[in-house]
N, C-alpha and C positions, 0 to 999 in steps of 0.2 A: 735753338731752332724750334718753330712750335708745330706740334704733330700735326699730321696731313688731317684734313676734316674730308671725313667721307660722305657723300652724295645718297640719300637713300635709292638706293636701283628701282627699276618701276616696280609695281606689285610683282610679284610669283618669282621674281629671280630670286630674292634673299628674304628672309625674316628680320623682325625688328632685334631677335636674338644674335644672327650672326653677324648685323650690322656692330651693334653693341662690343661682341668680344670682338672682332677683328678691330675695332676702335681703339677698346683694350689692346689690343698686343701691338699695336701702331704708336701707342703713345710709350713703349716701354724704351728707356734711352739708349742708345746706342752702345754698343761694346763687343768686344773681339769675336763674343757667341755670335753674332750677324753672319761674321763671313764660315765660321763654321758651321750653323744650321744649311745656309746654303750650300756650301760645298755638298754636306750630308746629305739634299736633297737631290741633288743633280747627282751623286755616285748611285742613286738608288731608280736613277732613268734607266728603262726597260728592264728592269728587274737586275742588274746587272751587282751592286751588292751582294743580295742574297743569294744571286747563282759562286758569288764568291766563296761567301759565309757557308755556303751548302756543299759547294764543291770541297771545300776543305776537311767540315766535318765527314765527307765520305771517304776520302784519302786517308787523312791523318786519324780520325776517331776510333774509336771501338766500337765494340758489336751494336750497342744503343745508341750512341753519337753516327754510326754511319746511317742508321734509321732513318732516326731527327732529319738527319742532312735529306736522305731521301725525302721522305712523306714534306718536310717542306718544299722544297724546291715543286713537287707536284705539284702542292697544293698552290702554292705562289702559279703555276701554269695556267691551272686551272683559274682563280680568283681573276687572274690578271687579264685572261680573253673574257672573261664574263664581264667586268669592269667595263672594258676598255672596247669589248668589239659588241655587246649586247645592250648594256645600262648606258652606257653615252649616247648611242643614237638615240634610245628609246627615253631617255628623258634628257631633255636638250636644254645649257641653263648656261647664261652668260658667267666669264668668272670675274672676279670683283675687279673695278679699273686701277687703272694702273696708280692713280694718288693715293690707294689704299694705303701703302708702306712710303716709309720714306725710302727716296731711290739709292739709298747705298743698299737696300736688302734684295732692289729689284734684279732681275734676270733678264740678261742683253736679249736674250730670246726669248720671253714670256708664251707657253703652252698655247696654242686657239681653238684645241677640240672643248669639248664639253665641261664646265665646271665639276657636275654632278654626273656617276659619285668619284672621290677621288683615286685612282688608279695605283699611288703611290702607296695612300693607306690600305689599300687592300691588300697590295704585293705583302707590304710588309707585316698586316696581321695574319694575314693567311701561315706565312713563314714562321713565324712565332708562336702561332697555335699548332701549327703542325711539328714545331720541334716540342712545344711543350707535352702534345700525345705521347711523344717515346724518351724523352729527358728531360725534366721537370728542371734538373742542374742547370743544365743546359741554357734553357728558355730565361732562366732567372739572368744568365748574361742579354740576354738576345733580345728582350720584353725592352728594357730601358734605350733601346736603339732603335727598334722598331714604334717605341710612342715619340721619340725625336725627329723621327722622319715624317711621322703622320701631323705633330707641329709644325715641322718645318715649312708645310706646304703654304699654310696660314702664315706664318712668320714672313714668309718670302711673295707673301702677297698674290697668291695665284692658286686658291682656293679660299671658299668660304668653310668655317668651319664643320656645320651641316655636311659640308661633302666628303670632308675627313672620318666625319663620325659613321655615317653612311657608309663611306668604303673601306671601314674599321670592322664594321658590322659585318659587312659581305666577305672578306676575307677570313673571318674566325669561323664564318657558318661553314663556309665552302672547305676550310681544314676540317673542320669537325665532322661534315658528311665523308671525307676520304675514310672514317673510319669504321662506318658503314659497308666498305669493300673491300676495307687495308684492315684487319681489326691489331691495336697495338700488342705485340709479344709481351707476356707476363714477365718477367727475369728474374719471378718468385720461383725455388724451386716448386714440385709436384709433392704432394701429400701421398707418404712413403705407409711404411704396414708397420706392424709391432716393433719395439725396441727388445732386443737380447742380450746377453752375456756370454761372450766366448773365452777363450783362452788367450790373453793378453799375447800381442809379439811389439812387445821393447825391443827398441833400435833394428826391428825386421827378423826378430829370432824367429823364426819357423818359420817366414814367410818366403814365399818361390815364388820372385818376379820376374813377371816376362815381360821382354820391350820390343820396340819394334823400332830399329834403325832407319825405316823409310817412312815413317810416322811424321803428320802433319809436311813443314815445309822443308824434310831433311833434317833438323835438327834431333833425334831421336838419340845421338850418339851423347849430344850433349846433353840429355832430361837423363840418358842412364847416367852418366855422373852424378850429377846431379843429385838422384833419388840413393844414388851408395853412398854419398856423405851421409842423406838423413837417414839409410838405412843400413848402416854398414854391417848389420848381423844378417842381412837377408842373402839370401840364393836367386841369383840373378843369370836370367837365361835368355837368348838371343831367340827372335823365330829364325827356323829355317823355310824359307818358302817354300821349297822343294820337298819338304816331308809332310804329313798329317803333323796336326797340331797337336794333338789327342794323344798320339803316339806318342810323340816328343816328351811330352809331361807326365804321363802313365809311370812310367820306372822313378818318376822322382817323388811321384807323389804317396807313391806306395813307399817310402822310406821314412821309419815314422820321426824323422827331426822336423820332417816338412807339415804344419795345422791349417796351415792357409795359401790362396792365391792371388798375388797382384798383378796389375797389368798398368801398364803403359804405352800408352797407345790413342788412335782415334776412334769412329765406333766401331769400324771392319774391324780391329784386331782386338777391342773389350768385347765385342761379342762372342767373338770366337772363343776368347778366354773365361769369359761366363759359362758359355755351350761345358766346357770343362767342369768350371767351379759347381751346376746344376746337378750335374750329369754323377759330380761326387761329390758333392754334397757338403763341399769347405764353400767358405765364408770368402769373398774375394773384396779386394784393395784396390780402387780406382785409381788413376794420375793422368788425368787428362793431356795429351799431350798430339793431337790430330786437328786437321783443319776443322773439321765441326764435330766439334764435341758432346752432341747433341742429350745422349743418354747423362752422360755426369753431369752437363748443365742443370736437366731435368732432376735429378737426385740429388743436386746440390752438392757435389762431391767436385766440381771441376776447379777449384781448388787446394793446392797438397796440402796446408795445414790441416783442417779438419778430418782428411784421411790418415794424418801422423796421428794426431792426437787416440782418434778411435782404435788404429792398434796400440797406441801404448795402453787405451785404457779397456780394449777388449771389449770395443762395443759395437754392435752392429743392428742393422735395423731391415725388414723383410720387406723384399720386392717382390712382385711380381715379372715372370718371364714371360714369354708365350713360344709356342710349337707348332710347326709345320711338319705332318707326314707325309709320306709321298707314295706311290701306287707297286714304288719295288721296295716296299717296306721300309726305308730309309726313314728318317728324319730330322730335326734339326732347330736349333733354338735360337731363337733370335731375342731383343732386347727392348729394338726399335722398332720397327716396320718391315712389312713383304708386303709385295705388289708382282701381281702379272698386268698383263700387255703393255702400254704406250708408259705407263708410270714409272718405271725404271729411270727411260730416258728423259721423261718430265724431270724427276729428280735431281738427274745428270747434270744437263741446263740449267735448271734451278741454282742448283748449288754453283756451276761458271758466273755464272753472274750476282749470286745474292753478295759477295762480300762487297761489289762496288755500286749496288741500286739498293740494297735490302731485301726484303724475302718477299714479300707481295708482290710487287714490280717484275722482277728475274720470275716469281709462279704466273702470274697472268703472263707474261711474254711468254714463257716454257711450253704450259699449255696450250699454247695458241697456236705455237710451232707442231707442237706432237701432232694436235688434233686434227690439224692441216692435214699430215702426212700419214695418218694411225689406220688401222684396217680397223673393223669389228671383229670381235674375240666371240665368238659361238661360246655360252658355257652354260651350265646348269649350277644355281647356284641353291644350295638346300635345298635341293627337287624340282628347283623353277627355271624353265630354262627361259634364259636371256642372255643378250648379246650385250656387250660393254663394249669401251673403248679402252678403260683401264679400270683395276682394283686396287684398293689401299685397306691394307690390315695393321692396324697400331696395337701395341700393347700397350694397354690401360689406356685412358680418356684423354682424348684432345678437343684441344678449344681450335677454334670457332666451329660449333657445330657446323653452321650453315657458309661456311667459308673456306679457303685453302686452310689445312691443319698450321698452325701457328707454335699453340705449347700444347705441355703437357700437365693440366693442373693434378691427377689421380693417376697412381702406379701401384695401387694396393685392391681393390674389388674385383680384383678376375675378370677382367675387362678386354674383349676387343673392341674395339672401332674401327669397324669394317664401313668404307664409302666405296662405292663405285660413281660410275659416269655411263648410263645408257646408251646402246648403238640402237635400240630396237624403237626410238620415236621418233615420228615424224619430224624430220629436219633438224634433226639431233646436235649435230655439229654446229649449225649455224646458231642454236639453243644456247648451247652452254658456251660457246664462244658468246655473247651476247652478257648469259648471265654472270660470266667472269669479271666481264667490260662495267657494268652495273650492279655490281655485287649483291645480284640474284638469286645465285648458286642457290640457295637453300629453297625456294621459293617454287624453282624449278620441276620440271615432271623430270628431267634425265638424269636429276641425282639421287642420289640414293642415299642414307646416312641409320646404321643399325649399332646400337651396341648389345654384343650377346657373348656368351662364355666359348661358343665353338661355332667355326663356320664349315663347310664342306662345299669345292667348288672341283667341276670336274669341265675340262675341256671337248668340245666335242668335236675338236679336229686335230695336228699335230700335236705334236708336246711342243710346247710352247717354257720361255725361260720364266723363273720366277726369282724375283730378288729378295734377298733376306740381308738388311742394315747396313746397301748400298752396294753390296756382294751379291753379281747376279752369276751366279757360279751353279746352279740347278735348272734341272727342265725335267719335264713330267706332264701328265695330264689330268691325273689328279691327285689332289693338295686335302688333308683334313688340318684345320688351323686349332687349336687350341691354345685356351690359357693357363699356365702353372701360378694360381695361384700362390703368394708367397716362397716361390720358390728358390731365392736367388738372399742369400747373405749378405749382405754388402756393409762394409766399412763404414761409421759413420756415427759421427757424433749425435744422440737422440736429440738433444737438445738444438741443433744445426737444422 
């Protein structure tokens, strides 16, 4: 059969280039790939593929694959009304006629919006550059499926090539700006303090591990197993909810078989068991074993082997803590973060939703919810009085400056990163709700973003709660924050 001969279109619909390859791919001869580009391209009608390929990696994936799955599907959102509802009317271009292909590739229903640009290549770059920002793996499946759909369109005669490349173009930009307001999570750990030498505990000799039974999703019972096979010489200890933690490990720690402490647990119960290990000055043994693992992710410990290995080989490497005093002399160490007013509950939210959207998506929705609902916090902060809607206190440096905090690249230079959010400018709320939406945040008059060794924040109205590592179990009105520089031992291979 001799290939279809195509018509040059009048001037401006097509170039003499996409006449040429669409010529090219009309003379290529028939075989079984015809009905499968087609199928391909009609499963990727209204975006409907990739909401698959997405939905899936948010279900089934891990922490970076549920990412991917997010920031593409947005991105696909977003490329696909720009496409479709902006670039079509606004450049209006016949698509090639119907003899282009020979009619076994053609489509009983051939498209009649706009040629230019094409819609299906944009869904599907956008998708593909958005999985490649947060899994490179990932994308390396995903890249070879997304440039088949963006042929298909030419193959099956109902785009000029031009239009494919065009809405190739617009879908990888429109991913790439998401990350402009989404910035991608590092899943390097954080840049830790000096390497030390302790007193080796083989198979957990001296080590006094505490777990925590209602850690992460219930499973707590079975990570203490678990951790007593690979540490059968350790001393292994239950929390009691009902007692001080402090208390509990006081008489065991003072018995000198006991050199060090472990914990197992999420961040609520490693901090708590940090506050201990700080407070006496042993060396502590991470086991990630909580829904967000957040601190051992950061330390690169949220894996058990390289915490075996470093007690057997007695090696440990110095972190930084930080401390919160409070106005009836108390105080209290935390690992991760403290936050007064609306940011607790931002948190809260946050975390409900990040395991099924990702952590940008669940923080701009959280935020948007609190700030709706939040009062202004009257406070004086370092002698300045100003009103917030929330404060966030990190120990050591997080990324994205100018963004919701994401990681944590530095846990070593006595660092806070203190951000707040302004109640005292002019139209505040609708501000940062804006700058969330167009990831301005940093750009903004009502954020605030310092890093200093000590902060001191006094309330000027009730005692108000403050959270310390998701544990908002304190209230006071006023807070001195400090950093303990390297003060915190921790298990860990240097070389890790």
């Amino acid at each position: 059969m001799r290939p279809p001969r195509i018509r040059k279109p009048p001037p401006g619909l097509a170039s003499d280039l996409d006449v040429w390859l669409i010529g090219r791919s009309a003379r290529v001869r028939p075989t079984r790939a015809d009905r499968l580009l087609r199928s391909l391209s009609t499963s990727a009608n209204h975006s409907r593929l990739w909401i698959g390929i997405g939905a899936g990696l948010i279900l089934l994936g891990n922490r970076p694959l549920r990412r991917a799955g997010a920031r593409g599907l947005l991105a696909v959102s977003l490329a696909s009304g720009i496409a479709n509802g902006i670039a079509k009317p606004v450049f209006p271009r016949r698509r090639p006629p119907d003899e282009s292909v020979p009619f076994v590739r053609r489509l009983v229903r051939p498209p009649v919006s706009s040629s230019f640009p094409s819609g299906h290549a944009a869904s599907a770059a956008a998708f593909a550059t958005g999985v490649a920002l947060e899994s490179p793996a990932a994308a390396a499946a995903i890249v070879p499926v997304a440039l088949a759909v963006g042929y298909s369109r030419v193959h099956i005669g109902v785009h000029w090539p031009s239009d494919v490349v065009a809405g190739a173009l617009l879908g990888s930009a429109v991913a790439l700006v998401t990350h402009r307001w989404w910035a991608a999570r590092a899943d390097e750990p954080a840049l830790l303090g000096r390497a030390e030498q302790v007193e080796p505990a083989p198979h957990g000799r001296g080590l006094l591990l505490v777990t925590n039974p209602l850690a992460g999703s219930g499973n707590g019972e079975l990570a203490s197993a678990q951790l007593r096979d690979g540490l059968p010489a350790a001393q292994i200890v239950q929390i009691d909810p009902e007692r001080d933690l402090a208390a509990q490990l006081d008489v065991r720690l003072d018995r000198a078989d006991v050199s060090a402490l472990g914990v197992s647990g999420g961040d609520g119960t490693v901090s708590s068991v940090a506050e201990v290990a700080v407070r006496r000055g042993v060396p502590l043994a991470v086991f990630a074993d909580g829904t967000l693992n957040h601190f051992a992710r950061d330390a690169g410990v949220d894996a058990a082997e390289p915490t075996l290995a470093a007690l057997e080989h007695g090696t440990v490497v110095r972190v930084d803590a930080a401390e919160v005093r409070f106005d009836d002399g108390g105080s209290r160490i935390f690992v991760n973060t403290a936050s007064l007013g609306g940011y607790p509950d931002f948190v809260r939210l946050r975390e409900r939703w990040e395991p099924r959207v990702g952590k940008w998506p669940a923080a701009a929705v959280a935020m948007i919810r609190v700030l709706l609902g939040a009062q202004p916090l009257h406070t004086v902060i370092d002698r300045v009085p100003t009103a917030i809607w929330m404060l966030f206190v990190g120990n050591g440096r997080y990324d994205p400056a100018d963004q919701v905090p994401m990681s944590r690249p530095e846990l070593h230079r006595g660092t806070l990163d203190v951000r707040y959010l302004r109640a005292d400018v002019r139209f505040s709320r609708t501000r940062l709700i804006w700058a969330a939406l167009t990831g301005t945040l940093g750009s903004s008059a009502t954020y605030v973003r310092r890093e200093v060794p000590a902060l001191a924040v006094h309330v000027a109205e009730n005692s108000v709660s403050l959270a310390t590592d998701g544990e908002v179990d304190l209230r006071g009105t006023d807070f001195v924050f400090a950093s303990r520089p390297s003060a915190l031992a921790l298990f860990r291979p240097p070389e890790a």
